[in-house]
C-alpha positions as CSV (number, residue, x, y, z in Angstrom):
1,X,20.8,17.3,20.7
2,X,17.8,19.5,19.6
3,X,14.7,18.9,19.0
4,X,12.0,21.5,18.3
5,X,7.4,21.6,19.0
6,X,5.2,23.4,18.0
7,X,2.6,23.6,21.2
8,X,-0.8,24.7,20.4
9,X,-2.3,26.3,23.7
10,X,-2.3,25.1,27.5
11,X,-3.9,21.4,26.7
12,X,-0.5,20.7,24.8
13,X,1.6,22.4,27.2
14,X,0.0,20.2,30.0
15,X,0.5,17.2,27.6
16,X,4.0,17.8,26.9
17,X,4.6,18.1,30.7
18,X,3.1,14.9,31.4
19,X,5.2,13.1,28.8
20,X,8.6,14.7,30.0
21,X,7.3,14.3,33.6
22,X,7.3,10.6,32.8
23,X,11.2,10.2,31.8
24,X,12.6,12.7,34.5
25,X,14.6,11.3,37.1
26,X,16.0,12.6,40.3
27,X,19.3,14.7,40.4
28,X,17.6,16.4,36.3
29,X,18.1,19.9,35.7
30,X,15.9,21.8,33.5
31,X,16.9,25.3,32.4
32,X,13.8,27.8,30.9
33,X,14.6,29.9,28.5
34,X,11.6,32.7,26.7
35,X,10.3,36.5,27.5
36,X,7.9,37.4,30.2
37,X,4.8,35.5,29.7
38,X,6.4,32.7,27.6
39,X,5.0,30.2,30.1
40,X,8.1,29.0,31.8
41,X,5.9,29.1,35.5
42,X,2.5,27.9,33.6
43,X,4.8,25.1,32.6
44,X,6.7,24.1,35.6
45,X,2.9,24.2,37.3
46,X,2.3,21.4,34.9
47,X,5.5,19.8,35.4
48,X,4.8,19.7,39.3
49,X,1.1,18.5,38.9
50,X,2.5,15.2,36.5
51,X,5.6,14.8,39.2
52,X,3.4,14.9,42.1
53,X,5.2,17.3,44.3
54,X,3.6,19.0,47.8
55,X,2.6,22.4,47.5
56,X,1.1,25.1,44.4
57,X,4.0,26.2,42.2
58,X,4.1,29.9,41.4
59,X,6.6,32.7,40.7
60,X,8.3,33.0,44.1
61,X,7.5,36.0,46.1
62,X,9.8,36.3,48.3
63,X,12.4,33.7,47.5
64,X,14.7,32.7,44.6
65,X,14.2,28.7,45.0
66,X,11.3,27.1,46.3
67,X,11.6,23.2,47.6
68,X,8.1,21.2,46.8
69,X,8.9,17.9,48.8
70,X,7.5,14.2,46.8
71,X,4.2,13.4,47.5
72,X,5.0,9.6,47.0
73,X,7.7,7.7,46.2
74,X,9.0,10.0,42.7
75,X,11.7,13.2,42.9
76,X,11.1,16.4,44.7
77,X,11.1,19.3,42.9
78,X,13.0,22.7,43.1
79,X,11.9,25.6,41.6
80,X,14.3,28.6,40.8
81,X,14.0,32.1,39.7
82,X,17.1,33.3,38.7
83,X,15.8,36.7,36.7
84,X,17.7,38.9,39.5
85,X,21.0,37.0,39.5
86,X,23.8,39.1,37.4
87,X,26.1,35.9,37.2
88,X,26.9,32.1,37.5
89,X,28.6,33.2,41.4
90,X,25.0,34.4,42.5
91,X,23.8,31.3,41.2
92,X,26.2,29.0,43.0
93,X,25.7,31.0,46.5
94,X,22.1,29.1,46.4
95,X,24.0,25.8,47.2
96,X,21.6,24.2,45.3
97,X,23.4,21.4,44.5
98,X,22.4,19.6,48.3
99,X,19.3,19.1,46.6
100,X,20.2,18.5,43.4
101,X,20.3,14.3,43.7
102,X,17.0,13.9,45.3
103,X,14.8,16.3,43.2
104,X,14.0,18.1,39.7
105,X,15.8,21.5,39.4
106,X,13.5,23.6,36.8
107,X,15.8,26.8,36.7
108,X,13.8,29.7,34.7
109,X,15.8,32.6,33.5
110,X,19.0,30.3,33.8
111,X,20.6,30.4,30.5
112,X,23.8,31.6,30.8
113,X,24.0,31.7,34.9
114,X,23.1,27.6,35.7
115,X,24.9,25.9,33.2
116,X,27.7,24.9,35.4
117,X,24.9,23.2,38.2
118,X,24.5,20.0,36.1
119,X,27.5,18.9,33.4
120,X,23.5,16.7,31.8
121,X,20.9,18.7,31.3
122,X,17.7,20.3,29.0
123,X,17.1,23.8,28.1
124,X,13.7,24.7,26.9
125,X,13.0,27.7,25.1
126,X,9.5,28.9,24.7
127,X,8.7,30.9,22.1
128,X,5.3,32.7,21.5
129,X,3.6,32.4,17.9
130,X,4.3,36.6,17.8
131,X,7.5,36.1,18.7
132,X,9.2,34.4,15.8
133,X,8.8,36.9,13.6
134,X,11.0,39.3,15.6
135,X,8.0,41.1,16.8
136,X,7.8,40.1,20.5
137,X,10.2,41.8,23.0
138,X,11.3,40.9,26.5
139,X,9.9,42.3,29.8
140,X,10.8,42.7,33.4
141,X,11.5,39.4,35.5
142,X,10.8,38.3,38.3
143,X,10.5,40.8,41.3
144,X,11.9,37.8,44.2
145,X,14.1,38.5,46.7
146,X,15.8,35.4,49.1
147,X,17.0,32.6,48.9
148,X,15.6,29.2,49.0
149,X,11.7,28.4,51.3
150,X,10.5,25.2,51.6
151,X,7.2,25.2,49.8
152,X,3.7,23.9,52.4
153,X,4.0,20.4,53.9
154,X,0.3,19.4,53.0
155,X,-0.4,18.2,49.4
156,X,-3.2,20.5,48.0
157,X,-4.9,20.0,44.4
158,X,-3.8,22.0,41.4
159,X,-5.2,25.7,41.5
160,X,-6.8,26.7,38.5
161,X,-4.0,28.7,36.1
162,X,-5.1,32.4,36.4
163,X,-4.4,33.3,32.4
164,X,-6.4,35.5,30.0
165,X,-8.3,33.8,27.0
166,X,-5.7,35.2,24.5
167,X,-2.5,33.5,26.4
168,X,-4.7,30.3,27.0
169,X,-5.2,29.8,22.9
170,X,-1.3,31.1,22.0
171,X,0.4,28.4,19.8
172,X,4.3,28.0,20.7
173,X,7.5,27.0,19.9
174,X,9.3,24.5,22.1
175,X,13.1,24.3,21.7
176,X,14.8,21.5,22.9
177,X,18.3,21.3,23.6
178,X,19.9,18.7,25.7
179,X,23.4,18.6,27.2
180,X,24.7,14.9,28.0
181,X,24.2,11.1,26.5
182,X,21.7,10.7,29.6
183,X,19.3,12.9,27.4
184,X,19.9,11.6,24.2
185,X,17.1,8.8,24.3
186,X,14.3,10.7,26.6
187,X,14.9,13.6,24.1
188,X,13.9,11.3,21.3
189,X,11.0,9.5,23.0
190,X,9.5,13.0,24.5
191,X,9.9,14.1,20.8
192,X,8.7,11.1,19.0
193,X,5.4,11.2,21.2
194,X,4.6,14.5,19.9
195,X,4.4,13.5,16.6
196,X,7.4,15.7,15.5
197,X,10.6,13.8,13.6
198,X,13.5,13.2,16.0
199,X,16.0,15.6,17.6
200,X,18.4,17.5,14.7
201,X,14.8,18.0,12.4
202,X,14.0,22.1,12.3
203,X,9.7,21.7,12.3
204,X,7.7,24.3,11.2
């Protein structure tokens, strides 16, 4: 099922988070999918704040996988960097899939490697307003090295998103594309509060 939005700067990225934060469950596995400074990490940051997970979410440093343990009573979240993985056996030495029933996998740079984690799941593509025309072109990854860190213990409030003005106002395309009848409805829903038309409607 697909589904695409167009996303008019960081309020309506946070508000999109909040709605698909809302309908996520544990053992979900989100694949992110766009060129270096899509948003794929200024996403999952608002993904984390609406879940409610311990710790600031960032581009791991020094790992591939972060864990950000609940803060109450909804799923965990881990976070994955997969830009320096050359296949789907790299991927599957993580063992992520411990993990996988009690938390939110977001996997960015996972299309193509992380498929095989998760038989259900939703792979977002984020496109820039440049990009569409064919204008944009892909940069460098990631830069992490490691395996999987458990993020900080201690809760600590959202840190203020450290983007330039330009990147801040930058409309965007969201593509939605769900593997698995457990997606079918949420896709709809996460859709229909948008305001787009359903899943299978091209919006422009």
């Amino acid at each position: 099922m697909r589904a695409e939005l167009r996303i008019a700067g960081l309020e309506e990225i946070d508000a999109f988070a909040a709605r698909l934060a809302a309908v996520l469950r544990p053992g979900d596995v989100i694949i992110l999918t766009g060129d270096l400074g899509a948003g794929k990490t200024t996403f999952t940051q608002f993904l984390a704040g609406h879940l409610g997970v311990r710790g600031r979410v960032s581009s791991p440093t020094f790992v591939i996988a972060r864990e950000h343990a609940p803060a109450g009573a909804g799923p965990g979240l881990v976070h994955v960097d997969a830009y320096r993985l050359d296949d789907s056996a790299e991927f599957a030495d993580l063992d992520l899939g411990a993990d996988l029933a009690e938390s939110v996998t977001v996997i960015e740079w996972g299309h193509g490697i992380a498929e095989e984690l998760s038989a259900e799941r939703l792979e977002i593509t984020l496109v820039r307003a440049f990009e569409e025309d064919g204008s944009g072109t892909a940069g460098p990854g990631s830069t992490d090295t490691g395996l999987v860190d458990p993020a900080p213990a201690a809760p600590i409030a959202p840190e203020p998103l450290e983007l330039d003005l330009a990147e801040e106002d930058e409309s965007r395309l969201l593509v939605l594309e769900s593997t698995g009848p457990g997606w079918d409805a949420r896709l709809t829903l996460v859709a229909e509060q948008h305001g787009e038309p359903g899943p299978g409607t091209e919006t422009r």
